[in-house]
C-alpha positions as CSV (number, residue, x, y, z in Angstrom):
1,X,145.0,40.7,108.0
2,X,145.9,37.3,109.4
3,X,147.2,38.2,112.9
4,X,143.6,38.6,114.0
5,X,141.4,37.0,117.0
6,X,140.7,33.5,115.7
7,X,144.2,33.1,114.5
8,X,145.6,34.3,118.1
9,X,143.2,32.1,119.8
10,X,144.3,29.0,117.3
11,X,148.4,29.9,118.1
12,X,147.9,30.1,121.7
13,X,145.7,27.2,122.4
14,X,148.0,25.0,120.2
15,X,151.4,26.0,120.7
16,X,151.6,27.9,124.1
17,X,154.3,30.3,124.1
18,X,153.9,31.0,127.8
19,X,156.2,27.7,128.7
20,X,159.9,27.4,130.2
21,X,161.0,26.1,127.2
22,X,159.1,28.6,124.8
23,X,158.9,32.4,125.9
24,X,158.2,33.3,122.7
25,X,154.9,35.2,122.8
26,X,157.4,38.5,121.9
27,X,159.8,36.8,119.2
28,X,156.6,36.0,117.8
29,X,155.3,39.4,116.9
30,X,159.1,40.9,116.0
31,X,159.7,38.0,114.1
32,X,156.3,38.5,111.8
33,X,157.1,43.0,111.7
34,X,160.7,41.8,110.2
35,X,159.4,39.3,107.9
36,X,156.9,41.7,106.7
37,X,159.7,44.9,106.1
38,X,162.0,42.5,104.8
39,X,159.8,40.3,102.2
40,X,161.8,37.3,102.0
41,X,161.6,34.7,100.0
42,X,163.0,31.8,101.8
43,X,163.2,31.9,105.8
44,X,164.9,28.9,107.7
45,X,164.1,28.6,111.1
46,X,165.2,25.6,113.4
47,X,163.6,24.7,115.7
48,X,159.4,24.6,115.4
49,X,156.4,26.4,117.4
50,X,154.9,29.6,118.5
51,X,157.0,31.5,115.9
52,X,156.3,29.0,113.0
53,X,152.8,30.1,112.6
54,X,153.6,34.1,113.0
55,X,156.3,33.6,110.3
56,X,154.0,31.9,108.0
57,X,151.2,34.3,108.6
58,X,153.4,37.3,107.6
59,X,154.7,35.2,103.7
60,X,151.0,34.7,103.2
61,X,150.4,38.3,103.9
62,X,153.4,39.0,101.5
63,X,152.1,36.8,99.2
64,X,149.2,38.6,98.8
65,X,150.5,42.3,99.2
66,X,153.0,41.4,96.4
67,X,149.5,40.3,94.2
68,X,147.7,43.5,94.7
69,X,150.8,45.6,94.3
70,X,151.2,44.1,91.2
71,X,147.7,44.9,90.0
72,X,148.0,48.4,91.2
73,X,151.4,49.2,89.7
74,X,150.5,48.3,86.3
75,X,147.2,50.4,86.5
76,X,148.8,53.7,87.6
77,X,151.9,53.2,85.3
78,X,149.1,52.8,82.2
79,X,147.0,56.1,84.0
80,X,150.2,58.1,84.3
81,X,152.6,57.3,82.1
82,X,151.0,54.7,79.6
83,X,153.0,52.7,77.0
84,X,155.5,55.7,75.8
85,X,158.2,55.8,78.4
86,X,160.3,58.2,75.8
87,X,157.7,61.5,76.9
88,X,158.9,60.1,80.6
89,X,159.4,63.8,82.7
90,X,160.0,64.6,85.4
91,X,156.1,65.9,86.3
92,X,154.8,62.6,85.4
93,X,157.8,60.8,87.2
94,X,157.0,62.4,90.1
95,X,153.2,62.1,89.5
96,X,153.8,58.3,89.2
97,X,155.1,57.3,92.3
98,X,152.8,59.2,94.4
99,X,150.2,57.3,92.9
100,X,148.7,54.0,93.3
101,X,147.5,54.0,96.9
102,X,149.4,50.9,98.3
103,X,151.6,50.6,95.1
104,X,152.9,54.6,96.7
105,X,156.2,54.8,96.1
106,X,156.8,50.8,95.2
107,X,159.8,49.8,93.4
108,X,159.2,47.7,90.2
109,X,162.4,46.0,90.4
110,X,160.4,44.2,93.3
111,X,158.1,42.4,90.8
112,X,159.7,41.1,88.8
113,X,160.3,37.1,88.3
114,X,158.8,36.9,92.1
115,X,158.0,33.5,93.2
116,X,156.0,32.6,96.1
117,X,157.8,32.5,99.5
118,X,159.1,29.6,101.3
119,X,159.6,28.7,105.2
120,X,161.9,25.5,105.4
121,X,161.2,24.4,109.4
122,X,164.0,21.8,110.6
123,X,162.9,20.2,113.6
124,X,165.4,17.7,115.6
125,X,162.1,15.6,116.9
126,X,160.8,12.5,114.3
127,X,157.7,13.3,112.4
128,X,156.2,10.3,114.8
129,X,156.2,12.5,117.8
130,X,153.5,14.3,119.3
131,X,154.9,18.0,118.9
132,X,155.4,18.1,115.4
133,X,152.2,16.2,114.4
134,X,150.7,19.1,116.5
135,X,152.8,22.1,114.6
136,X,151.6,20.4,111.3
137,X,147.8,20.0,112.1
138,X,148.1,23.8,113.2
139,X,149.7,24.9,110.6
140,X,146.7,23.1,108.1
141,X,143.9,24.5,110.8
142,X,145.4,28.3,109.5
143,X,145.3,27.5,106.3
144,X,149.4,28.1,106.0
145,X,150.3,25.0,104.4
146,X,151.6,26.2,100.9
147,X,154.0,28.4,102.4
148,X,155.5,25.5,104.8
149,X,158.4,22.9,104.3
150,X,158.4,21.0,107.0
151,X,161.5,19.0,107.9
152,X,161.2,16.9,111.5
153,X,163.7,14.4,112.3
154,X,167.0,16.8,111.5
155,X,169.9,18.9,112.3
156,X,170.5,22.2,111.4
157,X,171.9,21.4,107.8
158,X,172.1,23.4,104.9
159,X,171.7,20.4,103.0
160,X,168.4,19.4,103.9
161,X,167.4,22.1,101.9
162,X,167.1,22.4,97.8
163,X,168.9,24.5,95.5
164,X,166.2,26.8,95.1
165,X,166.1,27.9,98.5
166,X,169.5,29.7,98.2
167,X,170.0,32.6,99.1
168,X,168.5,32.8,102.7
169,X,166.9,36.1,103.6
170,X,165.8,35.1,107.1
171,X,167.6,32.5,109.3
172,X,166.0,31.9,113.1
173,X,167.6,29.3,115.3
174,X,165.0,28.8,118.4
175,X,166.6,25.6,119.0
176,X,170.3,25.0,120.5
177,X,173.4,24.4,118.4
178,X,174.3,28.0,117.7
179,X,177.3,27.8,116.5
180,X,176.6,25.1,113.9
181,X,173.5,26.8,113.2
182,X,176.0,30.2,112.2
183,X,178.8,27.5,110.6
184,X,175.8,26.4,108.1
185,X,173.7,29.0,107.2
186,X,176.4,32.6,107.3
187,X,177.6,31.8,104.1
188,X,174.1,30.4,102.6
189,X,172.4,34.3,103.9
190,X,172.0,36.6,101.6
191,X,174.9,39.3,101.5
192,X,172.5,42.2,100.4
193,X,171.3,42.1,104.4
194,X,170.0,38.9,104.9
195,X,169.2,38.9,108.4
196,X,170.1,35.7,111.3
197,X,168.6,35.6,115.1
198,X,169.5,33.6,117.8
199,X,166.7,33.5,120.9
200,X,167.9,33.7,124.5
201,X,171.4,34.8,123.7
202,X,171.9,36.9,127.5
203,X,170.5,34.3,129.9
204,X,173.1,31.5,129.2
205,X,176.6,32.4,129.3
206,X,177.4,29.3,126.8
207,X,175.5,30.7,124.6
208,X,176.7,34.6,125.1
209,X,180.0,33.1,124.8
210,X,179.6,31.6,121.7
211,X,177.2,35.0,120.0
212,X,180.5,36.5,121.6
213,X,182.8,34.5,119.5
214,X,180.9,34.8,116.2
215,X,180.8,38.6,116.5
216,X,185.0,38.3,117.0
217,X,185.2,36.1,114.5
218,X,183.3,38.5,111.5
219,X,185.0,42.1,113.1
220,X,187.8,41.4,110.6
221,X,185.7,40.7,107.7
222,X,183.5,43.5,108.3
223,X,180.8,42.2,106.6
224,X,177.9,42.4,110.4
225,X,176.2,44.7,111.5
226,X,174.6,43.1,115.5
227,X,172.5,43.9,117.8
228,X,170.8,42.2,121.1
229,X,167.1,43.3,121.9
230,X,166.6,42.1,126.1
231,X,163.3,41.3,127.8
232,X,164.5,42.9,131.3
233,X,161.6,41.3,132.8
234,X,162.3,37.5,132.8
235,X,164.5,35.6,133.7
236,X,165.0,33.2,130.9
237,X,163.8,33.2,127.1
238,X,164.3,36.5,127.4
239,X,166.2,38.1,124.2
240,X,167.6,38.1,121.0
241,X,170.6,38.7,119.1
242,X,170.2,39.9,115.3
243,X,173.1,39.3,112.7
244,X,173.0,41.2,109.5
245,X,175.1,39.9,106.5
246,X,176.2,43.1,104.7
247,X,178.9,41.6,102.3
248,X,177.6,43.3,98.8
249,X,174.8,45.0,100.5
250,X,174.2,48.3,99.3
251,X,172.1,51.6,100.5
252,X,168.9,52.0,98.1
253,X,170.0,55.6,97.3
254,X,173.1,54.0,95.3
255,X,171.6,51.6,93.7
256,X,168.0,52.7,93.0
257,X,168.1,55.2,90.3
258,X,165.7,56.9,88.1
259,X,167.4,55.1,85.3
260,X,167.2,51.7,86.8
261,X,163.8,52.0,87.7
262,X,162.2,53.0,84.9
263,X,163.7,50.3,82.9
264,X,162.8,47.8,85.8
265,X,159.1,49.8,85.2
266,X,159.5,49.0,81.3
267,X,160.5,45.6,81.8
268,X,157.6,44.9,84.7
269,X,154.8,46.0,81.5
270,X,156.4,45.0,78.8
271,X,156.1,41.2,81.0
272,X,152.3,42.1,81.2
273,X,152.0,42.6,77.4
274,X,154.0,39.4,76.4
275,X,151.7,37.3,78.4
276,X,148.5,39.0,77.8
């Protein structure tokens, strides 16, 4: 695991959540827990820091989760199934995702075509100032840097970013313009649930107002679920507000059938064998 004693001592010496201007030390840990349920492959955040390295840490943990599950996937599949998926039952179905250890109950649609994540960071301060120089020499002290694209010296743009990066599955403003920030990236998130948080959303009635008026504006559409985690005790810094983008999403029970995933299973070996 990453998250562990040197890393927390590198993160806190560096990039001090426990600031006015940061209050972050929280964000930090939810931020990593939702970036490790929800596997993303590309995150935006704007605004740099505290939360940067969390973020990163839990891509590279993905990273290498999605490695080992691989490995272990393809061994239990040959164990309990083999080649023949035409004497497929339903004892050896059930036999097969029970199995594996950390592959348990793993969805080979997952694995397929997977690429290694991506964290674009879009900083308003110039490359030339102190802070960023100091996110970017933390971020190589961790050992981070293949998962980071940093991007100092801009606004909250959609077009800083490459094709590739489309769809977002994670979008964090710890910055300011919020509703820019929503204007830019809502229709760029991924409608299967991508996921967008705003920090400090209940200590500044601007920016209530304007979380306010984006949850007014999407009612009609119907296409948000929201939700607004407090930090009752402070003052300032001291919450969240998560948008989720539901437009084409779908519950896994609808769209995960036995079916589908055993020919997402025959597809995931059959890739093995081609480039054995």
């Amino acid at each position: 695991m990453i998250l562990d004693r040197q890393f927390l001592k590198i993160a806190n010496t560096s990039l001090d959540p426990f600031v006015g201007n940061s209050g972050t030390e929280n964000m930090a840990c939810l931020l990593y827990s939702m970036a490790r349920m929800l596997r993303p492959k590309t995150v935006v955040e704007y605004g740099s820091g505290y939360t940067t390295l969390f973020l990163l840490a839990a891509l590279a943990e993905n990273a290498s989760d999605v490695v080992e599950e691989s490995f272990l996937l393809r061994a239990k599949t040959e164990k309990t199934i083999g080649s023949d998926f035409t004497k497929l039952s339903r004892t050896t179905a059930a036999e097969w995702v029970e199995a594996g250890g950390k592959a348990c109950g793993v969805d080979p649609g997952f694995y397929l075509n997977r690429c290694s994540p991506r964290l674009y960071s879009i900083e308003q301060l110039p490359s030339s100032h102190e802070y960023p120089i100091r996110v970017s020499k933390t971020v190589a002290e961790l050992n981070l840097e293949q998962y980071f694209v940093y991007l100092p010296g801009r606004q909250a743009s959609a077009d800083t970013l490459p094709a590739q990066a489309f769809p977002v599955d994670l979008a964090w403003n710890d910055d300011e313009h919020y509703m820019e920030f929503f204007d830019e990236f809502w229709e760029r998130l991924n409608p299967e649930g991508g996921l967008m948080i705003f920090h400090n959303t209940v200590s500044s009635e601007p920016f209530w107002k304007i979380i306010s008026s984006i949850k007014a504006r999407r009612l009609e559409a119907g296409d948000m679920e929201i939700m607004t985690l407090p930090e009752p005790h402070k003052l300032n810094q001291n919450s969240c507000t998560v948008l989720r983008r539901m437009g084409n999403y779908r519950p896994s029970f609808e769209t995960k059938t036995p079916d589908r995933v055993f020919d997402d299973l025959n597809r995931f070996m059959r890739n093995k064998a081609e480039k054995s």
